[in-house]
N, C-alpha and C positions, 0 to 999 in steps of 0.2 A: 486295555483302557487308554483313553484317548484325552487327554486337557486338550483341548484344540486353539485356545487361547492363543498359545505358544505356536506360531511357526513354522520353528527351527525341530520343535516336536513333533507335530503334526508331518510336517517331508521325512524326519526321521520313522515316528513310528508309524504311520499310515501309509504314505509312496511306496515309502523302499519295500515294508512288507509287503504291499499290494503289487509292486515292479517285482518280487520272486517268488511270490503263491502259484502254486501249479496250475493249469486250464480249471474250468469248470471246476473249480472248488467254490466253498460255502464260505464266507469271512463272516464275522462276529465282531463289529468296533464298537467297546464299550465306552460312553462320553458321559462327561456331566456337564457339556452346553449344549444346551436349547438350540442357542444362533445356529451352531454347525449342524444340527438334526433337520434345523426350516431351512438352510439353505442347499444340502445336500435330496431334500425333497422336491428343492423348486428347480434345480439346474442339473443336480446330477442322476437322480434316477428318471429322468423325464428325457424326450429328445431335446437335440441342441436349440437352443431360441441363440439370438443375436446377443440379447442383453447379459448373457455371461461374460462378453467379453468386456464390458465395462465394470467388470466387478474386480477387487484386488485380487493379485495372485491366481490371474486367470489363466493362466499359463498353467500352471501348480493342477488346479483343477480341467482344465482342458485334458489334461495327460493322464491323471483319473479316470475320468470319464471313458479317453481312448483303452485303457489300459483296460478295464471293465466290458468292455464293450469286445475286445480284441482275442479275448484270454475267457470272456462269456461265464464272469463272475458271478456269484451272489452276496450282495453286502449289505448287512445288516446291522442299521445304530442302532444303539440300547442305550438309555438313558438310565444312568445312575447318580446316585443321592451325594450331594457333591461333599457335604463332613457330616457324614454317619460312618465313620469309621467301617468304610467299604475296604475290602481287602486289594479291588480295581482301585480301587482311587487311592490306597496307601503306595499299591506298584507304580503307580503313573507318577505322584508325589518325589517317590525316591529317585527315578526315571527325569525326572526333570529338575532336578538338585546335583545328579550325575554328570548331566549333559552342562554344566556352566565348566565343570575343569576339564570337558574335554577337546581336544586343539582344533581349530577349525579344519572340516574337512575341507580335504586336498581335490577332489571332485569335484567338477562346475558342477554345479546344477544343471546345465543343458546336456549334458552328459544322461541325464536322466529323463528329459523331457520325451514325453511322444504325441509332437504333436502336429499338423499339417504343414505348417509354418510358424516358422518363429519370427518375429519383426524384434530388430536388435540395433542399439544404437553405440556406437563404437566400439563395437563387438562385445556387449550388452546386454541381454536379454531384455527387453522393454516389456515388464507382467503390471503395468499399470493400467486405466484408461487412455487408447491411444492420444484420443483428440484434449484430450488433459494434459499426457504427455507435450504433445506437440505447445497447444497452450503455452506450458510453460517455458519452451524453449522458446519460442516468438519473445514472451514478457519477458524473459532474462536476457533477450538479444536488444528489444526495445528497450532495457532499465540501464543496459551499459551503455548504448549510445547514448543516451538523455545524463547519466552520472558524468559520461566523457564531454559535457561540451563546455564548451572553454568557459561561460558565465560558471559553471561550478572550479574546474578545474584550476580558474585563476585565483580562486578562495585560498587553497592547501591540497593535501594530498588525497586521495579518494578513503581515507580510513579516517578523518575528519569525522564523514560523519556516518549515520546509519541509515543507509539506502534500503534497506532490509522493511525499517518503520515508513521510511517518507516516501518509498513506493505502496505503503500496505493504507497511508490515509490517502492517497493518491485514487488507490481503486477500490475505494468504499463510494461507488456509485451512485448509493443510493440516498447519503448523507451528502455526498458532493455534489450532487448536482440538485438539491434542495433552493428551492427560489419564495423563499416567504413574501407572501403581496406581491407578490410579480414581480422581485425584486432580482431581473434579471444579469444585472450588472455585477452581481456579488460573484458568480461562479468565475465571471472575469477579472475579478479582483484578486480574488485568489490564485488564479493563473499566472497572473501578472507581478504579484508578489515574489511567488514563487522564484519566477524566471527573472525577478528584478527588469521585469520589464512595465512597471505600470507610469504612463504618461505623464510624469513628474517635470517640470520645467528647464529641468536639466535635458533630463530623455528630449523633450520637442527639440528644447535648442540644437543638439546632436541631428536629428532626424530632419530639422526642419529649420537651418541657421538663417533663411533669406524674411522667414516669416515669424522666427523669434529670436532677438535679439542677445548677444552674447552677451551685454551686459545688465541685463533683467537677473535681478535679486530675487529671493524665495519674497512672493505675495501678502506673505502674512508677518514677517519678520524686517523684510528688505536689509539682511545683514549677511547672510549665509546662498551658496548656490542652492536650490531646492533638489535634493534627489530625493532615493529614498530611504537612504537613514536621516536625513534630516526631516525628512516627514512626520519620523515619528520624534523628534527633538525639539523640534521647531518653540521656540522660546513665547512667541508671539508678542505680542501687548500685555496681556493680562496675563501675569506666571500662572493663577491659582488655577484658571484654564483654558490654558493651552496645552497644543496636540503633546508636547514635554508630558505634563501633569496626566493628561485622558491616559496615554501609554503608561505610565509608570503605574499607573493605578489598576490599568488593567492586565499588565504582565503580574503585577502582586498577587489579581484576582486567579490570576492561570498559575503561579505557582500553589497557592492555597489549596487551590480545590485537588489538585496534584497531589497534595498529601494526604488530604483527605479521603480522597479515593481507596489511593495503595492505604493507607491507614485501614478499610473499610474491609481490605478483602484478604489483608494478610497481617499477623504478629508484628510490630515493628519494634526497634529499641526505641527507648526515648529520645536518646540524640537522633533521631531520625530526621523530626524536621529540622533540626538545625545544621545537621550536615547534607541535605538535601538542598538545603537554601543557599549551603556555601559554596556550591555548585555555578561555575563562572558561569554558565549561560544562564544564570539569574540575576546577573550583577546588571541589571534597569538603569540604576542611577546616572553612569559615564555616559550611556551603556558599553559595554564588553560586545565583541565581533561576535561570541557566540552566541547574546543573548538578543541582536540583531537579526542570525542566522534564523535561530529559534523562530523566530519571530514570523520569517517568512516561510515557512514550515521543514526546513533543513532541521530536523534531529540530530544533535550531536554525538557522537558516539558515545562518548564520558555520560552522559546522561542515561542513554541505554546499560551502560555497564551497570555504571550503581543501583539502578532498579533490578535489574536480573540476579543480584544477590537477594533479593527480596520475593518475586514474581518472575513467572516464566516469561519471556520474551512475546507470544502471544496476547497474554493477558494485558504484558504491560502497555502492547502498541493498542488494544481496545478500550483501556481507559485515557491514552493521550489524545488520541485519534477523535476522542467527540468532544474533547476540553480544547481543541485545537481551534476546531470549529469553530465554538463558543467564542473564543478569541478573537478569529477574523472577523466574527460578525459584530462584535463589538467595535474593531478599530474601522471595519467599512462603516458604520453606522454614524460612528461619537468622532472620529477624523476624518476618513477620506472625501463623503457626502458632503458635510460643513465647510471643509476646502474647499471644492468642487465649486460651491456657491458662491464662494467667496473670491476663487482666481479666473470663473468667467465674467464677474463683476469687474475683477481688474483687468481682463484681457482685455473687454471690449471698453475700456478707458483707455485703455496702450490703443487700440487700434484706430479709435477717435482720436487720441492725440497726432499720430502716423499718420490720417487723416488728412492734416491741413496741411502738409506738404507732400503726400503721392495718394491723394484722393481715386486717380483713377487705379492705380496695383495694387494696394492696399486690401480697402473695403471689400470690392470683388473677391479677393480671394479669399475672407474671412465667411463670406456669406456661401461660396461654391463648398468651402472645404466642412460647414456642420453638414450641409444636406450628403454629402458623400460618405462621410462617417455613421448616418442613420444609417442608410444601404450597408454600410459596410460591417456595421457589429452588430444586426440584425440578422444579415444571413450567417454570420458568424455564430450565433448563439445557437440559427437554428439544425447549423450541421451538429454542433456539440450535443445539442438535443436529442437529436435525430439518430445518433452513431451512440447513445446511451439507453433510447428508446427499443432499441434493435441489439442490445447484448455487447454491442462493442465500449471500449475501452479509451477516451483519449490520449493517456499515455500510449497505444498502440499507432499513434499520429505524430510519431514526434518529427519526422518532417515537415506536417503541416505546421506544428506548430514553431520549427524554427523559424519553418517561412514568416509566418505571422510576425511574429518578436521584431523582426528587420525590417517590416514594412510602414511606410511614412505615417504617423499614428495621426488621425486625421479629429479627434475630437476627442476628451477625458470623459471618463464615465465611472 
């Protein structure tokens, strides 16, 4: 009797007996799953197709099959009644309550293997899907360059935060790169957050000191240099709303629904939300470095900790991962757009006034550098389109995109 559920069961009782059943004998594997009866009908009693080697523990079954084939077996599932107090299914029961105290065997498993080739990755066995395999080593070769570059690495130490999450909303493709009303700008927004690269007055100044003036104040405030934590602090005119107030109201709204969620899907204690809130990358009001971070979708570790006492790690990055969203599309919509409107009204008053004394350097180059910046985050949108439309990944581009980050940002969007 066969649980096939199990594995570690399964290579114990089914291989090894099948690896020293004599030739031409008759085998009898009694099971109570279904899955191993349909898929020992579609791959193993049938000739080889391709597609078993994309199935797990193909390796496992490859050597089955040889072994069957080699030795000119007969084997035969038999499906049993899985608690009807079968006398198979009480053997198998005790059979696999035995196997937890007993020590790991000392045998590789290749040891056991019989099969053409084995593909092994530091002396390995690789029984996954290869091009999965490989996959994931490109994504974890691409997550550590992008975790290593110095805009993160001048934060803290790489256990700051959870790369694990802020790479998993990174390649939800199909929510990221959502463009409501053609609202093209926003995937850039989000990139550019990200990487603390979005064209904040501070940023041009650095990028662009001949064409904007080191001592230009934040547009809205004229008290503070504008980057991008003061983007979202910006005091303005009017306290009740300003970019200050829109933020703080809507990290509130991103904490709330936060609870309400994990509240939705798992038990919680009552102090929940109140030690969830006490949580410094909630602290809006100063704000706190990590509530900053958060902000621009750095996950802080401490935040993954405490929900993983509650929800598995999975689940939890599937309910922050579309409240995150929510988030950005709230502060592109209610700050960054209304900025926008508001600091090309005052650019082209700075460039008017610059005007009456370098009329011919000036203008000129205020009028050359929009039309180049159309061209330019235009075909920009439509690689990222394009390389999303076709299966690929941006994170898989982090060179393009450090390029991008370092070049002369030619117009806000």
């Amino acid at each position: 009797m066969l649980r096939a559920t199990n594995k570690k069961n399964f290579w114990d009782l089914t291989y090894i007996n099948i690896f020293w059943v004599l030739p031409y004998s008759s085998v009898v594997i009694n099971t109570d799953c279904a899955v191993l009866i349909s898929f020992w009908h579609n791959f193993i009693s049938k000739p080889f197709i391709p597609k078993l080697l994309r199935q797990p523990n193909y390796l496992l079954w490859l050597s089955i099959k040889n072994l069957i084939f080699e030795k000119n077996l007969s084997i035969t599932l038999q499906k049993v009644p899985t608690y009807d107090d079968c006398p198979y299914n009480n053997q198998v029961d005790l059979l696999a309550k035995c196997s937890h105290s007993f020590p790991q065997s000392s045998i590789l498993p290749t040891a056991y293997l019989c099969t053409p080739c084995i593909v092994s990755y530091d002396t390995l066995p690789i029984d996954v899907n290869i091009r999965h395999f490989l996959k994931s080593i490109y994504d974890a070769k691409n997550l550590l360059n992008f975790s290593s570059l110095l805009r993160f690495s001048q934060l803290g130490p790489p256990d700051l935060f959870d790369w694990e999450g802020i790479y998993f909303w990174i390649s939800c493709n199909k929510e990221f790169a959502t463009h409501k009303n053609g609202q093209k700008g926003f995937l850039t927004f989000r990139l550019k957050i990200l990487l603390d690269a979005l064209p904040t007055l501070s940023t041009l100044q650095k990028r662009k000191p001949s064409l904007y003036l080191s001592g230009w104040l934040c547009p809205l405030c004229n008290s503070a240099s504008e980057d991008l934590n003061h983007l979202w602090t910006c005091s303005y005119i009017i306290p009740n709303i300003s970019s200050r107030a829109t933020y703080q109201n809507h990290i509130a709204t991103f904490r709330d629904a936060c609870i309400e969620k994990i509240s939705e899907c798992t038990s919680v204690p009552d102090s929940f939300g109140s030690d969830f809130s006490n949580l410094d990358c909630w602290d809006f009001t100063t704000p706190s470095s990590l509530c900053l971070w958060l902000t621009r979708g750095l996950f802080p570790a401490a935040l993954i900790s405490f929900l993983i006492k509650f929800l598995p790690k999975a689940k939890i990055l599937t309910i922050l991962t579309p409240l995150l969203f929510q988030l950005h599309e709230r502060l592109y919509m209610d700050i960054w757009l209304p900025r926008n409107v508001f600091f090309h009204h005052w650019l082209s008053l700075q460039f008017q006034t610059e005007a009456f004394t370098q009329p011919s350097s000036v203008t000129p180059l205020f009028t050359s550098y929009s039309s180049l910046a159309t061209v330019s985050q235009d075909s920009w949108f439509s690689w990222v389109s394009s390389s999303i439309i076709r299966g690929g990944s941006w994170i898989s581009h982090l060179d393009f995109l450090r390029r991008l980050t370092v070049q002369l940002l030619r117009i806000s969007f």
